[in-house]
C-alpha positions as a Markdown table, in Angstrom:
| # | Residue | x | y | z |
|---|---|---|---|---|
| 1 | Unk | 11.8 | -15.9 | 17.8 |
| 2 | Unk | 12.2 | -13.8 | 14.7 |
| 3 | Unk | 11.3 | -15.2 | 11.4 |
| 4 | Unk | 13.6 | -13.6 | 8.6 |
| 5 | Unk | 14.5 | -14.8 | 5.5 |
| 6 | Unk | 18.3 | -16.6 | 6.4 |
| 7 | Unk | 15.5 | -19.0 | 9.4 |
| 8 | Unk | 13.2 | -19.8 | 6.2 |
| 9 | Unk | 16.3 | -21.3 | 4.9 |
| 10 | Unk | 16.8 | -23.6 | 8.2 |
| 11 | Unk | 13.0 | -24.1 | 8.6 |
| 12 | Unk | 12.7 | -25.2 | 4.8 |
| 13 | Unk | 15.1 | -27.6 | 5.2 |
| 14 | Unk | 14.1 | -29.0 | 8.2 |
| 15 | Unk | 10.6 | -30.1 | 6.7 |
| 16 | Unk | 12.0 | -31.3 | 3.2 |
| 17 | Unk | 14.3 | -33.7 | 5.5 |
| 18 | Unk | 11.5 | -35.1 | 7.5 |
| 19 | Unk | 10.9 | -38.6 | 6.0 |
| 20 | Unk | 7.5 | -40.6 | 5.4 |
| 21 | Unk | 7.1 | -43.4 | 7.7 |
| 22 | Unk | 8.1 | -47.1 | 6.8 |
| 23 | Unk | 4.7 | -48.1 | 7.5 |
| 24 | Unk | 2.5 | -45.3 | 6.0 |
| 25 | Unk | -0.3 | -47.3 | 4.6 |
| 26 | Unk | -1.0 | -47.5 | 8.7 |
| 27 | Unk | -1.6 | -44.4 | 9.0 |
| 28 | Unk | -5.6 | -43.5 | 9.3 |
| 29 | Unk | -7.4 | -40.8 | 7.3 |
| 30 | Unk | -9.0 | -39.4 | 10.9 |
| 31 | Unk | -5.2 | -39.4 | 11.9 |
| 32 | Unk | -4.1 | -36.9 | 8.9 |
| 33 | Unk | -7.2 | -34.8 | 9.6 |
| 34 | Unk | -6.7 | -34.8 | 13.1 |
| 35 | Unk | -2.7 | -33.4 | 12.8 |
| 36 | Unk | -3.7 | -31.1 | 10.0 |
| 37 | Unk | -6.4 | -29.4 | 12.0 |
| 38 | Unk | -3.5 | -29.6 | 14.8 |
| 39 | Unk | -1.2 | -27.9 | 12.6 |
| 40 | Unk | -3.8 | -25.1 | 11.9 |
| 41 | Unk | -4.2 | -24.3 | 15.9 |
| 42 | Unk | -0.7 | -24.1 | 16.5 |
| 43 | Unk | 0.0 | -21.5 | 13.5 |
| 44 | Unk | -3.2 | -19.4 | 13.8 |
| 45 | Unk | -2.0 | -19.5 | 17.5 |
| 46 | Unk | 1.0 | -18.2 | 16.7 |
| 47 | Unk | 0.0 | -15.5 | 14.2 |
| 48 | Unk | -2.5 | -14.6 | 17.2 |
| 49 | Unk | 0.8 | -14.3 | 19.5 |
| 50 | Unk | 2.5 | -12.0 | 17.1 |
| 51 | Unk | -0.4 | -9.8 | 16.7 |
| 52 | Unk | -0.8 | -9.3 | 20.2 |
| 53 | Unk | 2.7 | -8.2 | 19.9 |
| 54 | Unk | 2.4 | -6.1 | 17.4 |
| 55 | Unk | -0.9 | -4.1 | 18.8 |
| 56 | Unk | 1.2 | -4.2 | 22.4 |
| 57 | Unk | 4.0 | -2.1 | 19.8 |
| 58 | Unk | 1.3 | 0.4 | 17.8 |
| 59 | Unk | 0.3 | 1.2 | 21.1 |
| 60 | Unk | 3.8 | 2.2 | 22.3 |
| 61 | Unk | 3.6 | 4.4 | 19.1 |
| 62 | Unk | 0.6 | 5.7 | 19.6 |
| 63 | Unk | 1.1 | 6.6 | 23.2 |
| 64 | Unk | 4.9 | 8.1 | 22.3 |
| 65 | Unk | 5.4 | 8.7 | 18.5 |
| 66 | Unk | 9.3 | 8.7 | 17.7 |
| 67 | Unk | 11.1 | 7.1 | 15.0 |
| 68 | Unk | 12.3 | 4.4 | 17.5 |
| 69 | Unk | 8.1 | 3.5 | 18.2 |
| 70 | Unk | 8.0 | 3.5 | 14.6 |
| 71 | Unk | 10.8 | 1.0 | 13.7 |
| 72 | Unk | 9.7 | -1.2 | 16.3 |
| 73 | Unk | 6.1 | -0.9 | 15.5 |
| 74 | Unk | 7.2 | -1.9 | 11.6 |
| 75 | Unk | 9.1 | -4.7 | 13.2 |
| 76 | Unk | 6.6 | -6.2 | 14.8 |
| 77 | Unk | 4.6 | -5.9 | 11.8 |
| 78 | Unk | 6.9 | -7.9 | 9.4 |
| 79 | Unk | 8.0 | -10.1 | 12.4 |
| 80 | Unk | 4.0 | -11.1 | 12.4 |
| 81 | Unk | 3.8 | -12.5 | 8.9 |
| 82 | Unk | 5.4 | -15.5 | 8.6 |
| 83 | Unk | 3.0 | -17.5 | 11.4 |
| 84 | Unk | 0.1 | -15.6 | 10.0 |
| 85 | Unk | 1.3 | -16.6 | 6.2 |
| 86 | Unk | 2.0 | -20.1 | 6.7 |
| 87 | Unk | -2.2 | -20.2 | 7.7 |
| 88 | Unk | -3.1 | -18.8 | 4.0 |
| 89 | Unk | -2.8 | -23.0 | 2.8 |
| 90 | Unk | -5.8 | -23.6 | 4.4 |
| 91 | Unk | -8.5 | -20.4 | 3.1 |
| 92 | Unk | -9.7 | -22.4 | -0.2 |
| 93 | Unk | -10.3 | -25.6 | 1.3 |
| 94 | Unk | -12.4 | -24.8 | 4.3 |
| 95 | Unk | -15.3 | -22.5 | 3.8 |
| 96 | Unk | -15.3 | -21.4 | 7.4 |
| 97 | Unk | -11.8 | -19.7 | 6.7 |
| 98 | Unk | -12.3 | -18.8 | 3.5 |
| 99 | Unk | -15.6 | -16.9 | 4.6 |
| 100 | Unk | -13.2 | -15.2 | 7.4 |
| 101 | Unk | -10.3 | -14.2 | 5.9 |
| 102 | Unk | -10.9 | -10.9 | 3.9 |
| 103 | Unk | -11.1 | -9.4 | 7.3 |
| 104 | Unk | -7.7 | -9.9 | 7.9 |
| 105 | Unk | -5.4 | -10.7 | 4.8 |
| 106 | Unk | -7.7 | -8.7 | 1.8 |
| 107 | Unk | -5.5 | -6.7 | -1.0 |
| 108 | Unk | -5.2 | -4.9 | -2.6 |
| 109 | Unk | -6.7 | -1.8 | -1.4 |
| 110 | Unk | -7.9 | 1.7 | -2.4 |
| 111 | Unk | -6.1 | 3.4 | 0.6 |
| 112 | Unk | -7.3 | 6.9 | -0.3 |
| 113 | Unk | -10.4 | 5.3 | 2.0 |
| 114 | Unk | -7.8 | 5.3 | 4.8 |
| 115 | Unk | -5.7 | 8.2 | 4.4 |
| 116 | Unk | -4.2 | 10.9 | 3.3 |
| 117 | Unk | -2.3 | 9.9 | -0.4 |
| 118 | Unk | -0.3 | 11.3 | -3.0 |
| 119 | Unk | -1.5 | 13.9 | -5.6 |
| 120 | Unk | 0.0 | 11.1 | -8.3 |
| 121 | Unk | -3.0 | 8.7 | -6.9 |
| 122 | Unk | -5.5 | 10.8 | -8.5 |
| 123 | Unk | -9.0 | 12.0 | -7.1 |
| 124 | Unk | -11.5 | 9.7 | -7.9 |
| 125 | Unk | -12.3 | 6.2 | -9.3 |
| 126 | Unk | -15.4 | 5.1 | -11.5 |
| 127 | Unk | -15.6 | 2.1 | -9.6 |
| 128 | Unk | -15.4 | 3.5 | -6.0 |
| 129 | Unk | -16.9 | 6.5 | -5.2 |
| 130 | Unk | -14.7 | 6.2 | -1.7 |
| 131 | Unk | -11.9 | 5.9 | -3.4 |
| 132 | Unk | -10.1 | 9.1 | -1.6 |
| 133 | Unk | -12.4 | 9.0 | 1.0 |
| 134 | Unk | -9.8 | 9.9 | 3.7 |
| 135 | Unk | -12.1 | 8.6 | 6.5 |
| 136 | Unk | -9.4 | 10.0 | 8.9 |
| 137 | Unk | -9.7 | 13.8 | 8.6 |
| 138 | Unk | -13.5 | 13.2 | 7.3 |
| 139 | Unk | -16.1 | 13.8 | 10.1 |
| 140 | Unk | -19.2 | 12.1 | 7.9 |
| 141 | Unk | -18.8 | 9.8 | 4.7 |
| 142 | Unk | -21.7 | 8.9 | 2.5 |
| 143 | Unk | -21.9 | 4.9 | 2.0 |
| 144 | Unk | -25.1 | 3.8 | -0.5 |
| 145 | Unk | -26.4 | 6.7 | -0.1 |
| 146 | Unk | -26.6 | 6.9 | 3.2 |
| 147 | Unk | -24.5 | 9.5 | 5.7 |
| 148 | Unk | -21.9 | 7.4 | 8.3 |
| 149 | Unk | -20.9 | 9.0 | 11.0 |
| 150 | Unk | -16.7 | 8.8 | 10.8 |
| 151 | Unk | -15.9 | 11.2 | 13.6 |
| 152 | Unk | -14.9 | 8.5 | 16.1 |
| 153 | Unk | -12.9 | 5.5 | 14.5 |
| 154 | Unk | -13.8 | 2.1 | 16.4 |
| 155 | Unk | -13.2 | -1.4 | 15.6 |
| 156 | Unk | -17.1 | -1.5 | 14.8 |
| 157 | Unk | -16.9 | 0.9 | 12.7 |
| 158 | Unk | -14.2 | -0.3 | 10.1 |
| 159 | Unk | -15.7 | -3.3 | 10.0 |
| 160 | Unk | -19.4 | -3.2 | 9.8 |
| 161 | Unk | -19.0 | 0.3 | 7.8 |
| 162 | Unk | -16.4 | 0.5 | 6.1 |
| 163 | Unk | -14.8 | -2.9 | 4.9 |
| 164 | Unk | -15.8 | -3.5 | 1.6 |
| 165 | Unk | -17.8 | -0.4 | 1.8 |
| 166 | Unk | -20.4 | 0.3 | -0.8 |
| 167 | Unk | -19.7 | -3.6 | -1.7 |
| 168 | Unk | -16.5 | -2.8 | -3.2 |
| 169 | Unk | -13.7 | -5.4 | -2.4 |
| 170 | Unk | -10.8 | -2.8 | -3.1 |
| 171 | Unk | -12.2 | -0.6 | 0.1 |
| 172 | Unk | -10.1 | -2.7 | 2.8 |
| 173 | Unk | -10.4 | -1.1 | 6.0 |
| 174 | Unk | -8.9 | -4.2 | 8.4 |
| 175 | Unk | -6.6 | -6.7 | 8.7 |
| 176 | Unk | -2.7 | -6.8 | 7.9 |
| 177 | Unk | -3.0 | -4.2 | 5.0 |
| 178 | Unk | -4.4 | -1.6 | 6.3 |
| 179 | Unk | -2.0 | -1.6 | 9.4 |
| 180 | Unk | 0.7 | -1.7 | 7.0 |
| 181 | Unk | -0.4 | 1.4 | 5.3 |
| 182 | Unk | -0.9 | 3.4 | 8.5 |
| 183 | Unk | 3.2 | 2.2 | 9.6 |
| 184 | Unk | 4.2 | 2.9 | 6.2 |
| 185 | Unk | 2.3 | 5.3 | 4.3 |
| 186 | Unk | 2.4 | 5.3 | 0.2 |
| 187 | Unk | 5.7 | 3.4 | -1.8 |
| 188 | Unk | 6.1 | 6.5 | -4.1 |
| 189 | Unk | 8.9 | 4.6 | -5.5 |
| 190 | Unk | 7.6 | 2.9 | -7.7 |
| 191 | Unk | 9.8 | -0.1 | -9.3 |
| 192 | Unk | 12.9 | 1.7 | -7.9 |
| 193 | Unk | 14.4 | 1.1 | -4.7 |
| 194 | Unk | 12.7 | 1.7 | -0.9 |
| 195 | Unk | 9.1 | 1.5 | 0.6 |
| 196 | Unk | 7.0 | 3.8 | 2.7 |
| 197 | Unk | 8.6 | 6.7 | 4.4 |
| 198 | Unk | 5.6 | 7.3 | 6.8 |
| 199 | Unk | 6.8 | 9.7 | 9.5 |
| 200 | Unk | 6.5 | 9.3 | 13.4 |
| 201 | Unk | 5.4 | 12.7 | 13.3 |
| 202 | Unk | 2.2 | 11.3 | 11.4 |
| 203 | Unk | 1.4 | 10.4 | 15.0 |
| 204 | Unk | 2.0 | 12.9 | 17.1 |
| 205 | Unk | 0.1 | 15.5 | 18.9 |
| 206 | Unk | -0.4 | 19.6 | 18.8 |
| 207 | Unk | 1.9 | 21.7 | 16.3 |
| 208 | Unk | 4.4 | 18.1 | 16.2 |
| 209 | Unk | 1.9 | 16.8 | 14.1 |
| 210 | Unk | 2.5 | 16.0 | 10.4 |
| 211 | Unk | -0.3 | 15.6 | 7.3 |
| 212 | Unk | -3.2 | 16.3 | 10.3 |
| 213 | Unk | -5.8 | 14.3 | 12.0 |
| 214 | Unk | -2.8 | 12.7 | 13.9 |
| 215 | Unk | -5.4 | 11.8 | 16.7 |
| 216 | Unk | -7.7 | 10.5 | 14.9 |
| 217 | Unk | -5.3 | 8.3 | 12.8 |
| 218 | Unk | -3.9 | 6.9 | 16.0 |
| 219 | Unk | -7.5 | 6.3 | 16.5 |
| 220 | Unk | -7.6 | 3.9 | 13.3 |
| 221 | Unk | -4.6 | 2.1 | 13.6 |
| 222 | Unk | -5.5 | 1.2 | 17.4 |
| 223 | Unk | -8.5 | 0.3 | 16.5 |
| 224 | Unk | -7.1 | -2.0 | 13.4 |
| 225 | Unk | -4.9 | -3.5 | 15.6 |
| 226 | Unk | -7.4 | -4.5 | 18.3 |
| 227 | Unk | -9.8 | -6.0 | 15.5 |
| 228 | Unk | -6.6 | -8.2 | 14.2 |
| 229 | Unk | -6.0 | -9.8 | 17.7 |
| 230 | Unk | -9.9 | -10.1 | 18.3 |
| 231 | Unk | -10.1 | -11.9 | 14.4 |
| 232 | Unk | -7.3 | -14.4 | 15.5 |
| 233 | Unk | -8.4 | -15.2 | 18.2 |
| 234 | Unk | -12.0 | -16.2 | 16.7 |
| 235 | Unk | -9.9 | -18.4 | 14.3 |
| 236 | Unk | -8.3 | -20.2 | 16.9 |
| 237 | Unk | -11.1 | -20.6 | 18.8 |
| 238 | Unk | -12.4 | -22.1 | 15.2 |
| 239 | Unk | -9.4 | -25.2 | 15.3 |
| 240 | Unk | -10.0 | -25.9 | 19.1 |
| 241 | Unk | -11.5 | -29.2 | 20.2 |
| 242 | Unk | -14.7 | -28.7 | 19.3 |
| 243 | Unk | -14.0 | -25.7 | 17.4 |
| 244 | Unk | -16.5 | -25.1 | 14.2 |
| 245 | Unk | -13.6 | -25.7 | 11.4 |
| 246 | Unk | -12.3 | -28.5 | 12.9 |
| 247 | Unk | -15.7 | -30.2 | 13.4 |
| 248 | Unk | -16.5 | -29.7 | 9.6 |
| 249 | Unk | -13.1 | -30.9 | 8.9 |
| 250 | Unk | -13.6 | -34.1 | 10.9 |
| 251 | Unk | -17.1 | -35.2 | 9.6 |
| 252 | Unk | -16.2 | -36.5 | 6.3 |
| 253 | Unk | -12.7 | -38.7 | 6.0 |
| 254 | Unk | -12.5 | -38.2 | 2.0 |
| 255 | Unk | -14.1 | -34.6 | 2.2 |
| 256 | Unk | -11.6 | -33.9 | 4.9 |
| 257 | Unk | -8.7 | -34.8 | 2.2 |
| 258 | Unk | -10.4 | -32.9 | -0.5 |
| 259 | Unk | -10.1 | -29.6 | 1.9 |
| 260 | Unk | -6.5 | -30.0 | 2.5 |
| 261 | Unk | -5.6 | -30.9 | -1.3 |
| 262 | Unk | -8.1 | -27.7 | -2.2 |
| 263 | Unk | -5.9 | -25.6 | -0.2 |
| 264 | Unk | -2.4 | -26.7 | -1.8 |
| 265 | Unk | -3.9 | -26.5 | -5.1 |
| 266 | Unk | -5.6 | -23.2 | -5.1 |
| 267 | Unk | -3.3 | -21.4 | -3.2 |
| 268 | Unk | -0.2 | -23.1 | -5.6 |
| 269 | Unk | -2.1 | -22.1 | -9.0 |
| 270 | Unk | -4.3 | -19.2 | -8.8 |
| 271 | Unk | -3.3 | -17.5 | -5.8 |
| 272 | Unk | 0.2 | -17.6 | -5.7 |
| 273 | Unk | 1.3 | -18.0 | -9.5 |
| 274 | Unk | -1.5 | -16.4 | -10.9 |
| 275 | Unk | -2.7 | -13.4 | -8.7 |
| 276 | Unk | -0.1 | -12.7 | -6.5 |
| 277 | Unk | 3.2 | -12.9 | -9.1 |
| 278 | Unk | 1.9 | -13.5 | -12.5 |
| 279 | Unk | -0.2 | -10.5 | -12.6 |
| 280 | Unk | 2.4 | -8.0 | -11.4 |
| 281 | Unk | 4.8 | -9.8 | -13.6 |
| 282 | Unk | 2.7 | -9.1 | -16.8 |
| 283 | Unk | 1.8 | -5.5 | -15.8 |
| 284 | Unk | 4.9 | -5.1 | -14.1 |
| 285 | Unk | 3.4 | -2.9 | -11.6 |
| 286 | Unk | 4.4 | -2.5 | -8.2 |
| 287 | Unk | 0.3 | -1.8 | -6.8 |
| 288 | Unk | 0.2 | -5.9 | -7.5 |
| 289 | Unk | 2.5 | -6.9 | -5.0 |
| 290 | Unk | 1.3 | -8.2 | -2.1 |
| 291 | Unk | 3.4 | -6.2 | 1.4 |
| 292 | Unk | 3.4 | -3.0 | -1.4 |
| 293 | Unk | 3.8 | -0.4 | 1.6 |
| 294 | Unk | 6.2 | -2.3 | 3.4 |
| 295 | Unk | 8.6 | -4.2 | 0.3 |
| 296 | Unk | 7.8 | -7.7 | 2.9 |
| 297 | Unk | 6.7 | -9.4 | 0.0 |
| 298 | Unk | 9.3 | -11.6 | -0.4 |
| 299 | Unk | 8.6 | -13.0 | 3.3 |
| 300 | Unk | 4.9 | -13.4 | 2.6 |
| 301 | Unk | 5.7 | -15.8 | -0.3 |
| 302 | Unk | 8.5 | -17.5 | 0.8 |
| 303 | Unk | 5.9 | -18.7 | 4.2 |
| 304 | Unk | 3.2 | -19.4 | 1.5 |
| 305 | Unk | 5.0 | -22.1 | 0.4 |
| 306 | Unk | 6.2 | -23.1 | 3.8 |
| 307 | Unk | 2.7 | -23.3 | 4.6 |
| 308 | Unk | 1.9 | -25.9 | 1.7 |
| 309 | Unk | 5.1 | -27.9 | 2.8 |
| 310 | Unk | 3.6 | -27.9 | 6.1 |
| 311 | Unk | 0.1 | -29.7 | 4.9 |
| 312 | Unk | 1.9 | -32.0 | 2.8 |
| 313 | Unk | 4.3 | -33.1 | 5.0 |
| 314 | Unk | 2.4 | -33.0 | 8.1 |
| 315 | Unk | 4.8 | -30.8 | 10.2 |
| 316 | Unk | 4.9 | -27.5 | 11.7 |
| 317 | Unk | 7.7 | -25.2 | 13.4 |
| 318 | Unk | 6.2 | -23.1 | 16.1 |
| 319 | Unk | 7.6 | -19.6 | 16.7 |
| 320 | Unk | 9.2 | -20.7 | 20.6 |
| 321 | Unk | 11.0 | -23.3 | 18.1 |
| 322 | Unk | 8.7 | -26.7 | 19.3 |
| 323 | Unk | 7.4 | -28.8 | 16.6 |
| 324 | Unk | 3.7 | -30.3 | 15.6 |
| 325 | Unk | 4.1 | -33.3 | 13.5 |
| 326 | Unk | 1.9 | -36.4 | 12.8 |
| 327 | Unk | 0.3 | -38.7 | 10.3 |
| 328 | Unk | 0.5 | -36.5 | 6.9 |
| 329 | Unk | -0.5 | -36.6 | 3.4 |
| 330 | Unk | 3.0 | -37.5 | 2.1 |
| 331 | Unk | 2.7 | -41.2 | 4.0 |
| 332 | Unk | -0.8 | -41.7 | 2.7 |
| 333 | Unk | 0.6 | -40.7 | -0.9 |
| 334 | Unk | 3.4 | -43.1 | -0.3 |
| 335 | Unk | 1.1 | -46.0 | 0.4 |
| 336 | Unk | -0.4 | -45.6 | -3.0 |
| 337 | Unk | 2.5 | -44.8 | -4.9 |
| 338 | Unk | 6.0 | -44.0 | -3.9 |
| 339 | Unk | 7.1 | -42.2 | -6.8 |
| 340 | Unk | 4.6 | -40.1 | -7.0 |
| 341 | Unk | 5.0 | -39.2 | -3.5 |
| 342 | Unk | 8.8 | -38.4 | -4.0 |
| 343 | Unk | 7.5 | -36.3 | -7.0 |
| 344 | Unk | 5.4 | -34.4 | -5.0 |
| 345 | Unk | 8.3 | -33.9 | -2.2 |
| 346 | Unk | 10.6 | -32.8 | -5.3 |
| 347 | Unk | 8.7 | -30.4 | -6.8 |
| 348 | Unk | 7.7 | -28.8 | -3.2 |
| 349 | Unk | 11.1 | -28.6 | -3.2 |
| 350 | Unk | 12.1 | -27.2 | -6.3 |
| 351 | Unk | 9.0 | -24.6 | -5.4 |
| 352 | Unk | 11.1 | -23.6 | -1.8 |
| 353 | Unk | 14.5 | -22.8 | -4.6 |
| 354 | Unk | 12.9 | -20.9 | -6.9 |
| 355 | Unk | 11.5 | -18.7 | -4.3 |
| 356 | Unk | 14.0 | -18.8 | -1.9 |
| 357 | Unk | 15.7 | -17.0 | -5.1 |
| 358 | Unk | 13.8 | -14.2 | -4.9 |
| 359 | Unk | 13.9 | -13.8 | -1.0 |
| 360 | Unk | 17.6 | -14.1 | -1.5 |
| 361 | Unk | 17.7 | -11.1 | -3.8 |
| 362 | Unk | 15.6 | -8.9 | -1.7 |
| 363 | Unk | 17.3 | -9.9 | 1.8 |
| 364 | Unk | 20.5 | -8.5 | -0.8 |
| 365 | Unk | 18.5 | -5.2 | -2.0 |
| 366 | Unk | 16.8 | -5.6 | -4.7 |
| 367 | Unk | 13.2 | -5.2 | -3.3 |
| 368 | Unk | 10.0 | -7.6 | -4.8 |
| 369 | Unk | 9.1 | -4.8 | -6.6 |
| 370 | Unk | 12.2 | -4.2 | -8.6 |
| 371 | Unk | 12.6 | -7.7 | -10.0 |
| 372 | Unk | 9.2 | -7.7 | -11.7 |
| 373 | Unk | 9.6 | -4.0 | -13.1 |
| 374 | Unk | 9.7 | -4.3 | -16.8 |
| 375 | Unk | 13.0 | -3.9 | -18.5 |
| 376 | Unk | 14.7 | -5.9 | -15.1 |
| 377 | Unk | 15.2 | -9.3 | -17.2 |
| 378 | Unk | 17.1 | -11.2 | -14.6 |
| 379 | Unk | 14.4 | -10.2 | -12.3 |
| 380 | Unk | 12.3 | -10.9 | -14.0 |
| 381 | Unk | 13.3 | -14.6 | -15.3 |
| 382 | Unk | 13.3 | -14.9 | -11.2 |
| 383 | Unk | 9.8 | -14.4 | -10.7 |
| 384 | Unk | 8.7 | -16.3 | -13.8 |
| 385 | Unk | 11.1 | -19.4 | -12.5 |
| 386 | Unk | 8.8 | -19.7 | -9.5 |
| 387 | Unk | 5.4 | -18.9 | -11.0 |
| 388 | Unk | 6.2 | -22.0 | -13.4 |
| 389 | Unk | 7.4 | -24.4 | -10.1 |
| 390 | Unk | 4.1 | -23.2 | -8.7 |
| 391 | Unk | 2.7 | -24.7 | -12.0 |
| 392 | Unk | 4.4 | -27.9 | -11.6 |
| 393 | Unk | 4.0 | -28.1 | -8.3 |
| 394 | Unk | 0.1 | -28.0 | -8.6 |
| 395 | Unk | 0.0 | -30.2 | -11.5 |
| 396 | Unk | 1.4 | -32.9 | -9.9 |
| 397 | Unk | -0.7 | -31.9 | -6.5 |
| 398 | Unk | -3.7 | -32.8 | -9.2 |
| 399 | Unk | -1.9 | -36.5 | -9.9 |
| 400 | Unk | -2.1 | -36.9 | -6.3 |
| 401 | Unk | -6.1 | -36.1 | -5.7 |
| 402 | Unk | -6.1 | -38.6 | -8.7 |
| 403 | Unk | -4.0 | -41.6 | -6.7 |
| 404 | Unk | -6.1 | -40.9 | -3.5 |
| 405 | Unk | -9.8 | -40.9 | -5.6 |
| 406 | Unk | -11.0 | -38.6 | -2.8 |
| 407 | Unk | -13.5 | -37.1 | -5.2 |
| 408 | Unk | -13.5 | -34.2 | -7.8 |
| 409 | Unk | -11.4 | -31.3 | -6.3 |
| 410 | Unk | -11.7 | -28.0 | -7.5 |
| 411 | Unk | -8.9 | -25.8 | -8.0 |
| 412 | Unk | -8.9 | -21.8 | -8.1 |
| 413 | Unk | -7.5 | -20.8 | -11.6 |
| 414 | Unk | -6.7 | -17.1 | -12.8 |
| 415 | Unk | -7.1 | -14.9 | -15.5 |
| 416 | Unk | -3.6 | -14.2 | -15.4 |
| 417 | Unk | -2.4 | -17.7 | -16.0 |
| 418 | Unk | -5.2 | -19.1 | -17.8 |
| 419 | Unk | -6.5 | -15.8 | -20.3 |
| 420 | Unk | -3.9 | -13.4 | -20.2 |
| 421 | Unk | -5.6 | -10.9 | -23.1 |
| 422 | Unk | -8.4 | -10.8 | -20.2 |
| 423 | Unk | -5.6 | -8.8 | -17.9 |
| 424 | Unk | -5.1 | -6.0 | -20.4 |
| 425 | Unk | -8.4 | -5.2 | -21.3 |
């Protein structure tokens, strides 16, 4: 199935109609753990499905570069980000996630490490002496002082060597990102219209080949695929029966809550409204938006807040179309108080509109990018309409830990949101 951004629509209102048991103070604590952790097989599944689809495609392109590899390649890329998106709810809460997901998900990154760039990205960084490292027409790079042999691009390498290389978080060498780059190339365009313009050529071999190293960065993108699918499928290995996440999940009832709330909380205030849209908003720069190579981001965030529907309400919609539902967090809510619990279902709600407004707008043509550039006031006012639902939204997510006395529950904040003279210094 093809996630786009009309199905969000269909998918969104699916969840917000599914209704909270007549009998929800029935429902067990191990029971809402039990179809969260569920819910957390059958999407990493999923984004583990798509991946292998995608890698299957980048091999395709590798194999024959043409602009027809290319598109596909790109739309297997976008067409893996929903499943893999709707996942991000549960990084804060569980450590063993948390701990895994900069291998897959990490942004924003210094792609001059990668690849080839744009004289307009400059030479050099006082913060990251890799900064245009270009491991893919470099033979040797030094890291800590120390000489790496980059000759030979392996899914070892990028990520024992060079992922957060020289302990610099900006130096992404795996996961989604860096694949996008290597489809994409650079968005040169700034807050005006289009994305990458990579060209198949970029891939090709002998006197066909464009910007050199063509090899060798066919090299890097296989071997960034094949760590993706390898990544996912130690994740969903991690939510099996028995599985390491779902175990720590399951040993505490009220710890077990805490994780899930964690996850809505932090990924609704300092993620999402603070790091991921705030930030770009207030700098109105296009480098701070999360698909930046690829203009997806309005996908990415409309699935983010699929994804915290999904925990809330307990349910799930699986790529073949099949559903996951169970015992959820809304009936356990409703038990304790019923208008809170239609609070919560509103402003999740209210959340899906505002940013279902922005998808709206992009799926039209007027990219992520171009509604936070500065002077674009209607964009603008867009952005800012869901950053403060996210606010809402999490506010009243903290009036629910309160109702449920599950323990203290901490939730991410950001400079952005919270000391916004610390963004500009």
């Amino acid at each position: 199935m093809t996630f786009s951004a009309p199905r969000a629509l269909a998918l969104s209102t699916s969840i917000l109609a599914f209704s909270t048991p007549a009998l929800a103070q029935d429902v067990s604590k191990e029971a809402i753990l039990k179809n969260y952790a569920d819910i957390a097989l059958a999407a990493y599944t999923d984004a583990l499905e798509t991946a292998k689809t995608l890698d299957a495609a980048t091999d395709e392109l590798i194999a024959k570069p043409s602009e027809e590899t290319l598109t596909a390649a790109r739309k297997a890329w976008k067409e893996s980000r929903p499943s893999y998106q709707q996942t991000e709810v549960y990084r804060f809460g569980n450590p063993i996630v948390d701990a895994w997901e900069g291998r897959v998900n990490a942004w924003p990154l210094d792609e001059g490490l990668i690849d080839y760039v744009d004289s307009s990205y400059g030479t050099g960084s006082d913060s990251n002496q890799l900064y245009t490292a270009n491991v893919i027409a470099a033979d040797e790079v030094t890291i800590g002082g120390e000489t790496v042999d980059v000759s030979t691009i392996t899914p070892a390498l990028i990520q024992d060597q060079l992922q957060e290389a020289g302990g610099v978080e900006a130096n992404v060498a795996t996961g989604y990102h860096a694949v996008e780059f290597l489809l994409w190339g650079q968005d040169l365009n700034g807050t005006e219209a289009g994305a990458g313009e990579r060209p198949a050529t970029d891939f090709a071999s002998g006197d066909e080949c464009t910007n050199g190293s063509c090899d060798k960065r066919g090299e890097y993108l296989d071997a960034a695929t094949d760590l993706l699918v390898s990544d996912l499928e130690e994740m969903v290995a991690n939510w099996e029966d028995g599985g390491e996440a779902r175990a720590a999940l399951m040993e505490d009832e009220n710890q077990g809550l805490n994780m899930m709330l964690t996850g809505m909380g932090s990924l609704s205030y300092g993620e999402m409204a603070g790091e991921r849209m705030k930030l770009g908003l207030l700098l109105h720069d296009p480098e701070e938006e999360h698909d930046c190579f690829s203009d997806n981001t309005h996908v990415s965030h409309l699935y983010d807040v699929v994804g915290i529907e999904n925990v809330y309400l307990g349910r799930y919609e699986k790529v073949d179309g099949s559903t996951v539902e169970g015992p959820a967090l809304a009936d356990l809510v409703a038990a304790e108080n019923a208008e809170l619990e239609e609070e919560m279902k509103a402003d999740l709600t209210a959340t899906l509109e505002a940013m279902r407004a922005i998808s709206d707008a992009a799926e039209s043509g007027e990219a992520y990018d171009q509604q936070i550039a500065e002077g674009n006031s209607e964009g603008n006012e867009r952005v800012q309409a869901a950053v403060d639902a996210l606010i809402a939204q999490t506010r009243t997510i903290e009036r629910v830990i309160a109702a449920l006395d599950i323990g203290e529950v901490s939730i991410e904040g950001s400079d952005s949101l919270d000391n916004t003279e610390a963004v500009f210094q």
